[in-house]
N, C-alpha and C positions, 0 to 999 in steps of 0.2 A: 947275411949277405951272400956267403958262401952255399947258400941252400945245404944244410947238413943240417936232416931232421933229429939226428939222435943227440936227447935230449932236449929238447924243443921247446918244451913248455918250462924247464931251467932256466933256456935262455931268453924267455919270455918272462918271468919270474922278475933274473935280476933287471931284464931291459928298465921295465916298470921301475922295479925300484931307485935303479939308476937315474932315470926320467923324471922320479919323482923330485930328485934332490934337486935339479934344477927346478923342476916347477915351484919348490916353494922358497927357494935363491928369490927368483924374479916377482913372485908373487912377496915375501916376506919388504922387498926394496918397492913395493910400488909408488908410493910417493917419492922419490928419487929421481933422480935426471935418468935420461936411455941411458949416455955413456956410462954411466954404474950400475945401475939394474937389470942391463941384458950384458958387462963385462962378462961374466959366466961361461958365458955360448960364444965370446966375441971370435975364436979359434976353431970352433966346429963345423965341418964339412955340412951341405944341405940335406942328406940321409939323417946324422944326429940331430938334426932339429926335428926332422919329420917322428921321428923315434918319439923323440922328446915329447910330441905334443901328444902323438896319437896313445903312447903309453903312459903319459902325465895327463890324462883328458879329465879324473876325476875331479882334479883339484886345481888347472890351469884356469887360471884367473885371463879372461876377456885380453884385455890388456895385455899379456904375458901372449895369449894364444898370437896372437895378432901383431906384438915384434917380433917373436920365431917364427912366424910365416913370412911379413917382409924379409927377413934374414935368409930366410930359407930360401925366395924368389930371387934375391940378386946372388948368393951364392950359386945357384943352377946354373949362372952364366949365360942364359939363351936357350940353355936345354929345355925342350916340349914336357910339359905334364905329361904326356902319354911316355915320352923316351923314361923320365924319372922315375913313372911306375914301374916299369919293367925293370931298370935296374934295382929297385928297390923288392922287386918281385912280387910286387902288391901286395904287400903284407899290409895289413887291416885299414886299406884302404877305401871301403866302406866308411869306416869309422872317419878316417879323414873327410872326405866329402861331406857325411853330415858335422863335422867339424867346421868345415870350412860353408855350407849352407848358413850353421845356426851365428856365425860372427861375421858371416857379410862378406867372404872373400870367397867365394865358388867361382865370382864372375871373373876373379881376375886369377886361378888358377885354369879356368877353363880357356880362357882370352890367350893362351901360350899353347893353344891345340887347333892343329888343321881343325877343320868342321866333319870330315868323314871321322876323322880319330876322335875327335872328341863324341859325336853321336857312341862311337863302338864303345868309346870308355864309360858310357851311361848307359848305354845298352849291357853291359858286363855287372856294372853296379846294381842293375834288377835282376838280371839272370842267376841262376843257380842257387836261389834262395832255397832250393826245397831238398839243397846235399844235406849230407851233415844226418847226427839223432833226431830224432824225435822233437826233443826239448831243447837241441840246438838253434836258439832264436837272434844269437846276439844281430848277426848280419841283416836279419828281418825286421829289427827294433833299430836297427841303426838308418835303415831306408825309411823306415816308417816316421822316423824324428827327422831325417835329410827332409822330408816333403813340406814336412810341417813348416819348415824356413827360406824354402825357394821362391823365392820373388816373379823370376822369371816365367812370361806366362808360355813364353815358345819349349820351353825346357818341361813344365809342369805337363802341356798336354803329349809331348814325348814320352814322359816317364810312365802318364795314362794308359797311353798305347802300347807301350814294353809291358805291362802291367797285365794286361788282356791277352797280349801276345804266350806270355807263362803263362798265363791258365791256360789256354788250350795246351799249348804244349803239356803242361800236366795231366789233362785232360788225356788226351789219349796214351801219354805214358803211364796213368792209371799211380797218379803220387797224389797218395792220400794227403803228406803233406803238404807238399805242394801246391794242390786245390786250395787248401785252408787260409794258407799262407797270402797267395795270391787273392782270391774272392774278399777274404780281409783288408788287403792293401787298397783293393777297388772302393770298397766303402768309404774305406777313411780319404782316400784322395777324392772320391765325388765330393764328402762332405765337410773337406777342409774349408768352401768357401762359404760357406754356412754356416760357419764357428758360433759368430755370435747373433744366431737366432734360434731361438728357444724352440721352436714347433719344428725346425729343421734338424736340430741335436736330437730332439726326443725321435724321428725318424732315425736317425741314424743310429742313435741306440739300440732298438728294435732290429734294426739290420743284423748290428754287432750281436743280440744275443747278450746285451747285457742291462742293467736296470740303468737308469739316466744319468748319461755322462756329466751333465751341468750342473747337477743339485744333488744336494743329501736331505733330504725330508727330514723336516727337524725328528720326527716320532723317530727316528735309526737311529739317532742320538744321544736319547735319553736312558737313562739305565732305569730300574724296577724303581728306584725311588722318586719318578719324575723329574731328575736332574739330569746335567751333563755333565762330564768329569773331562777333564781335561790336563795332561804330564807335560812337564816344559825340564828338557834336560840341559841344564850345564855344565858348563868346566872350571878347572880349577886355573888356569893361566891368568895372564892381563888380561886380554878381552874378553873371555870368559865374566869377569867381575863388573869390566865394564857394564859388558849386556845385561847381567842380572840387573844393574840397576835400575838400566835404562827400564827396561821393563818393568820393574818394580815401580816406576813412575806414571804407569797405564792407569794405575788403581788409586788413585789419591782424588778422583772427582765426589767422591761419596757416596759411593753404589758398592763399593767392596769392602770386604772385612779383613782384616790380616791378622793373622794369626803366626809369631814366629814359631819355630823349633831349632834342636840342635842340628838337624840336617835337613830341616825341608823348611817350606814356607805353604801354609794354606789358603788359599786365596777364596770367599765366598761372598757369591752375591747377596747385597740386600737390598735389591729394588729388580721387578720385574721377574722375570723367569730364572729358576734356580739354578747357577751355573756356582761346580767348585773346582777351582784349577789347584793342583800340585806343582809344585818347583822346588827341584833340591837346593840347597843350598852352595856356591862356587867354593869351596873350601878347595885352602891352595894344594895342587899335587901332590900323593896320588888319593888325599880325604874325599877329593871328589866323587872319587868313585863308590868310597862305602858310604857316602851321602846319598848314590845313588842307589844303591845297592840295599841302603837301610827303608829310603821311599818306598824302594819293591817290594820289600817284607811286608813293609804296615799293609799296602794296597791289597798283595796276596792275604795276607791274614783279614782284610775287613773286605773280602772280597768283592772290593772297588776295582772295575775295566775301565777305566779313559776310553772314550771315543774320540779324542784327538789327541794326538801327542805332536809338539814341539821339539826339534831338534835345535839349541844354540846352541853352535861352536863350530870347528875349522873342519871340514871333510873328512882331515886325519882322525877326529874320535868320533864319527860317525859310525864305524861297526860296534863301537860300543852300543850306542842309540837303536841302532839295528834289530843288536841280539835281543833284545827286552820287547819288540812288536810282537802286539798278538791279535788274535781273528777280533779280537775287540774293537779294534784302532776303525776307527772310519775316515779319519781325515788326518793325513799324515804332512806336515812341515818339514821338509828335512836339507834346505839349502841345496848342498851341491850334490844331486844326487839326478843326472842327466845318465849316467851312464848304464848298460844293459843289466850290468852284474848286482849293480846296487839296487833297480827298478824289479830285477829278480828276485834277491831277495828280500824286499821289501815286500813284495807280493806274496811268498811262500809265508811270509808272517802272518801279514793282513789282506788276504785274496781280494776284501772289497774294497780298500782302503782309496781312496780320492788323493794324489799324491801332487803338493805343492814341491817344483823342484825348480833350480836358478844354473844356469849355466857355468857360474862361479857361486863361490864359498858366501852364503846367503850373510845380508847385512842388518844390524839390529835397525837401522834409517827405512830399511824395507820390513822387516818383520814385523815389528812392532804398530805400523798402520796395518797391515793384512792381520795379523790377532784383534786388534780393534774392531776392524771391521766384520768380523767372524763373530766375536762378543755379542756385538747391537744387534745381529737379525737372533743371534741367542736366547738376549735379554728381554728379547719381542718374541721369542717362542715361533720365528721364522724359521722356512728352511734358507738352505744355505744353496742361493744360487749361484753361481758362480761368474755364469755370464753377469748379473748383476752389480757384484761385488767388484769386480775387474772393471768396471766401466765406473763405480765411485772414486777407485782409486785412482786410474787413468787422469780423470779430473783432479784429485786430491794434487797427484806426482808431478802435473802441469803444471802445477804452481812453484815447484822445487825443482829448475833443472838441473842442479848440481845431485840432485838422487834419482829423477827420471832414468838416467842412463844406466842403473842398478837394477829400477824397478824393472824396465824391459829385457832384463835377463832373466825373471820368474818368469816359468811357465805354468799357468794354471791350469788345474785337472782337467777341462776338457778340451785342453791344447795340450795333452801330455803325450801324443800320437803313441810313443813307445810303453807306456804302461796300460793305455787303451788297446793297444796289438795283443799286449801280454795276457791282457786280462779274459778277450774275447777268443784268441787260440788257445789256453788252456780250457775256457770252455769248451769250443767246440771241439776239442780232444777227448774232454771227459764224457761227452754225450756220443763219439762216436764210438766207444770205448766200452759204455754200457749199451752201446744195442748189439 
């Protein structure tokens, strides 16, 4: 608040972690009455909430995000979003907006700004994307996920036009990235509204410079023995055991074979197209990990790659999950994993990787239909469309509203705007790079 950069990224360090303790106070009480479950934050000024959320974003739970913003709007007292940025000196308020985009509240942060001010404060949030390194993307992955959830049609052709506006300006300021950056942003906002059509994605892919956003061909799938391999990690906590169960329940119609061990479980089909899933065993804290750790040996030694890995469990052991992705991974599961840093390194892992991620801490009530459904076009030696698959479940989740409102916090791969940015600027980095 003080704007004193020495040490900067310290006190960015502890903000986070700071931030984080409340995130999972209100996240760990969420069936709980408000007055207990945001008690926490009941005392803190409107800056520590915004702290809170934008530094807690990996692992704030929908819910959580959304009483620390009401909290945060009647603490301001009347004060303007535009006055609040400034005090707050706009610290990664990028990331806020697409915060506030993906859970539904931009309209009623924006609603508390004159209309010249608020154009400038959206006009600020396209601009300047092309400072920073090279591989400085967060700010670009953060606009490119903001778009993917604005409703607004007056705002959306605003951002259009801001959008076209930087490229020239990069244009004749001759920023390589810049251009990049931008001509990217254009693509994916012309063909937001086109999401779920199939001849309009595979255009848009083609734009991007990358092979088709909506499907994985089953043949990318298979490893050298005509199978699919597939890793399901979990943990060793409560719900961790829960989940293994639940899951372990997929396999009981008579199409699969199980096989236990002391640390893993083998799952293989026997009917239809040959699929074998790995899952370690939840063995309680910290077995879990050499449960996991023991899987990776066998794999590495019988050199078996998973083309899809499952991530179960809470954000918190997700850099576990992380470090173990390889160029092998095709389609990655991994719950709560919206944010730039995670979509980074996700991608430094599995450059191709198709990445299933949920706004919150994914739920075994939503995972376990998305593995199912991923199994069937398997076990039929389908590829795996996406737009497809999203439109069975869609139907399925209707019928359950009490998990609807979960399911609509996955984003599916070719709604993932910020790993589709990531994927298609490191290409065209590395093609400009070799000429």
């Amino acid at each position: 608040m003080e704007r004193n950069n020495i040490g900067g990224d310290t006190y960015s360090d502890e903000l986070a972690y700071r931030g984080l303790k409340y995130v999972r106070e209100m996240d760990d009480l969420h069936e709980e009455k408000d007055t207990v479950r945001f008690k926490c934050i009941d005392s803190l000024p409107p800056e520590a909430l915004y702290f809170i959320m934008v530094y807690g974003q990996d692992e704030i739970y929908t819910s959580s995000f959304i009483g620390c913003f009401k909290r945060m709007m009647q603490r301001m007292n009347g004060m303007s979003g535009d006055r609040f940025m400034e005090y707050i000196h706009y610290d990664h308020f990028r990331t806020f907006i697409r915060m506030c985009a993906g859970y539904n509240t931009l309209g009623d942060f924006l609603a508390t700004i004159d209309e010249d001010k608020k154009l400038k404060l959206m006009k600020d949030f396209i601009s300047g994307l092309e400072k920073g390194k090279e591989n400085d993307l967060e700010d670009a992955v953060d606009v490119a996920d903001a778009f993917g959830s604005i409703k607004d049609s007056t705002l959306s052709v605003f951002l259009k036009r801001q959008v076209k506006e930087n490229y020239e300006i990069s244009y004749k300021e001759g920023s390589k990235k810049g251009l990049i950056i931008y001509s990217l942003l254009s693509v994916l906002f012309d063909g937001a509204k086109y999401a779920n059509d199939d001849v309009m994605a595979d255009r848009q892919s083609q734009k991007l410079g990358l092979p088709p956003i909506y499907k994985v061909p089953y043949a990318n799938l298979v490893d050298t023995g005509k199978k699919v391999v597939e890793q399901f990690f979990f943990f060793g906590d409560k719900d961790g055991a829960t989940s293994f169960t639940s899951f372990m329940g997929n396999f009981k119609d008579g199409k699969w074979k199980i096989d236990k061990g002391q640390y893993w479980v083998t799952i293989t089909s026997t009917s239809g197209n040959p699929v074998v899933i790995y899952a370690n065993q939840p063995l309680p804290e910290p077995d879990d990990e050499t449960a996991q750790n023991e899987l990776a040996k066998y794999l590495d030694s019988q050199n078996i790659h998973p083309a899809i890995v499952v991530h179960r469990g809470h954000s918190y052991h997700l850099p576990m999950t992380m470090e173990k992705l390889t160029k092998y991974n095709k389609i990655i599961v991994l719950g709560s994993c919206g944010g730039y840093h995670n979509l980074a390194v996700v991608l430094d892992h599995a450059p191709d990787a198709h990445i299933i991620s949920s706004k919150q801490t994914g739920t075994m009530a939503v995972n376990d239909p998305i593995v199912r459904a991923i199994n069937t076009q398997l076990l039929a030696g389908s590829d795996i469309n996406w737009i497809n698959i999203w439109k069975g479940l869609d139907e399925y989740f209707a019928k359950k509203p009490d998990v609807m409102e979960k399911f609509s916090d996955y984003v599916p791969p070719y709604k993932n705007l910020g790993a589709i940015f990531i994927k298609a600027y490191r290409r065209m980095i590395n093609q400009e790079d070799d000429e």
